[in-house]
N, C-alpha and C positions, 0 to 999 in steps of 0.2 A: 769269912768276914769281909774280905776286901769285893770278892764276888758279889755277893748280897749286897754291898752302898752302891755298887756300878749299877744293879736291877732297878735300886732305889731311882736314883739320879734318871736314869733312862726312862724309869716309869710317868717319871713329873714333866721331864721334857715331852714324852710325847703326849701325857694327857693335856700340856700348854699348848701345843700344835693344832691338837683335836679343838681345844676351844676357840682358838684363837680364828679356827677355820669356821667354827659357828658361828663365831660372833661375826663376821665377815660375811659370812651367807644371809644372816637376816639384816645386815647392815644394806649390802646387796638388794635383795627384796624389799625393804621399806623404803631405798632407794629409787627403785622401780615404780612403785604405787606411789610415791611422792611425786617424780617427775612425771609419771600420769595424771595424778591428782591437780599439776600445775597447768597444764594444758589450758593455755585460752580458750574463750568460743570460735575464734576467727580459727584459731589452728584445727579444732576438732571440727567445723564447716568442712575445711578443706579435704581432711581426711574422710570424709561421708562423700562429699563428688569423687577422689580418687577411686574410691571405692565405688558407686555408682559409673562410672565411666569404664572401669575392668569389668562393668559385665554388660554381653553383648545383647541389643534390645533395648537399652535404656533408653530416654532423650539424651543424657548426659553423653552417655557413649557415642549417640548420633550425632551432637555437637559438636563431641571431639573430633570427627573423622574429617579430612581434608576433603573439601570440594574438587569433583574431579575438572579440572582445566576444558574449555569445548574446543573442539576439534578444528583445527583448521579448514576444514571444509567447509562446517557452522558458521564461523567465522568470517571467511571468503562472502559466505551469501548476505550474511548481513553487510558487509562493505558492498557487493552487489546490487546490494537493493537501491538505495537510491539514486545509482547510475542508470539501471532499466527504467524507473520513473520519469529521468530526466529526458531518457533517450523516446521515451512516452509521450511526455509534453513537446518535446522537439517534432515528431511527426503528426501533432496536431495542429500545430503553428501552421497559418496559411501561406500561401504563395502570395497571395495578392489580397485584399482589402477593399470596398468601398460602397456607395449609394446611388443608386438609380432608381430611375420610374420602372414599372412593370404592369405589363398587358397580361392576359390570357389568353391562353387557344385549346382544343383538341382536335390534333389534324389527324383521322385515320382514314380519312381517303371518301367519306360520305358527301362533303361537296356542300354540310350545313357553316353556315356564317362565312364564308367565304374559304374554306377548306382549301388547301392546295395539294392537298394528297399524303401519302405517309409521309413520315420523318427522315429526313435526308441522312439523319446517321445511320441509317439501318436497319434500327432497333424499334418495334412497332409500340404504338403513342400509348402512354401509362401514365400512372402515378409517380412523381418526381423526374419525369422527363420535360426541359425545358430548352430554350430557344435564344443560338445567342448571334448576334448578326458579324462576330468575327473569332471567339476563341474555337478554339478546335475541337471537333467532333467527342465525346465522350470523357471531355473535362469534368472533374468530380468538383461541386458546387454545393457550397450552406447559406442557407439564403432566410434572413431571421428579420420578422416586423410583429410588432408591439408584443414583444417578450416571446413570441412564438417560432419557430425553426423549422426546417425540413432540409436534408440535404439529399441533392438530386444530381443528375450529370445534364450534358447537354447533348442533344440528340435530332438538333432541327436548328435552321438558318431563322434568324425574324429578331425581333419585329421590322418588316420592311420598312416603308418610309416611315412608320413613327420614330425607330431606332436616331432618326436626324432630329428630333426634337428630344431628347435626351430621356429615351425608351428604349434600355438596353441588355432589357431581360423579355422573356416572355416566358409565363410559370403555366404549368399545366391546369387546367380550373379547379383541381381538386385542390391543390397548393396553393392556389391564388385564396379561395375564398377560408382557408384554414388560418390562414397568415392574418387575414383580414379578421378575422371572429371566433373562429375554433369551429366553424360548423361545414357541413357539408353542401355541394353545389346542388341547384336545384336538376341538374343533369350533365350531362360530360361536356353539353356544350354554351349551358347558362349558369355562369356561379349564382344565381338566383340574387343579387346585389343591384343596386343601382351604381354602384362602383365599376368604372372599367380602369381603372389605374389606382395601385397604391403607391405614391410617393414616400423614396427615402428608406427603400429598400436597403438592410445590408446585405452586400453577397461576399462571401470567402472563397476563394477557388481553393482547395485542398489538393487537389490533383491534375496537373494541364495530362487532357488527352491527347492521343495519338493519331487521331485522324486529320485533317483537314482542316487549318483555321489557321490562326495565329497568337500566339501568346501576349500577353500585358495589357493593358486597359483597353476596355471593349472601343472599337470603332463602328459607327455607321455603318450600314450595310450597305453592300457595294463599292 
């Protein structure tokens, strides 16, 4: 008798455990789907990127990824860069600067228009070779009238006595008459012009040569 109430008793408590443990579990679960079911939009967005970003290929995932840093080399050149430019424009910059009259000639030794023979630098009589009655031999010269340019060196002594009336270029005739109009002379030794001077010449000396003459503003010849 006393055995059988202890079965009894035992049996309630543990069928109260067993329920109590159900009731618990679906409390549990409805708990679940509740706080699922509460989920903002903003929260459930967030979870759709997280998810998008854990898989590789995405744009998301591509977004996520950190930019890789450029290299200090990269780097260096781009800081580089506009000190080569600057060092660019600096050896364009002239030595010297200014305005004179200018003649033409072609001296190769033919003895037309008063010819005095080749060119004392050397260098036999061409295109962009011109004539200076004191800088030195193979000076590198830009020489620009009514928006037109040619840079040429110097390669011959002259203009003789004109040089004293302030004639202190003489351009080869292909340069003379190009500067003048853009066209070509009517031969090597007529720019085909009624022009024997174009006044207000600018010349840039870019480079003093090495031969024979003298540096800084032309002088007279002789």
């Amino acid at each position: 008798m006393h055995k059988r109430a202890i079965n009894v008793v035992l049996t309630a408590v543990t069928g109260s455990c067993l329920a109590g443990m159900l009731v618990a579990g679906v409390a549990a679960a409805s708990g679940d789907d509740s706080a699922q079911q509460l989920k903002t939009p903003s929260q459930e967005a967030a979870a759709v990127r997280l998810e998008a970003a854990a898989q590789p290929g995405t744009l998301a995932a591509k977004a996520g990824q950190p930019r890789l840093a450029k290299s200090p080399a990269a780097q260096a050149g781009k800081a580089d860069k506009p000190k080569t430019e600057k060092k660019k424009a600096a050896k364009k910059k002239a030595l010297l600067t200014g305005r004179t009259k200018s003649s033409y000639f072609w001296d190769d030794g033919s003895g037309i228009n008063g010819d005095t023979g080749a060119p004392a630098g050397g260098k036999p009589m061409q295109k962009g070779l011109f004539a200076s009655p004191s800088w030195p031999m193979h000076t590198k010269v830009k020489v620009t009238y009514n928006g037109r340019s040619v840079t040429g060196f110097v390669g011959d002594r002259g203009p003789g006595e004109p040089s004293h009336r302030g004639v202190m270029l003489d351009l080869d005739t292909y340069t003379f008459r190009y500067l003048l109009d853009g066209k070509k002379p009517d031969s090597k030794y007529d720019a085909g012009t009624g022009e024997g001077h174009l006044d207000g010449v600018k010349y840039e000396v870019l480079k003093w040569g090495d031969g024979a003459g003298e540096r800084g503003e032309p002088q007279p010849f002789g």
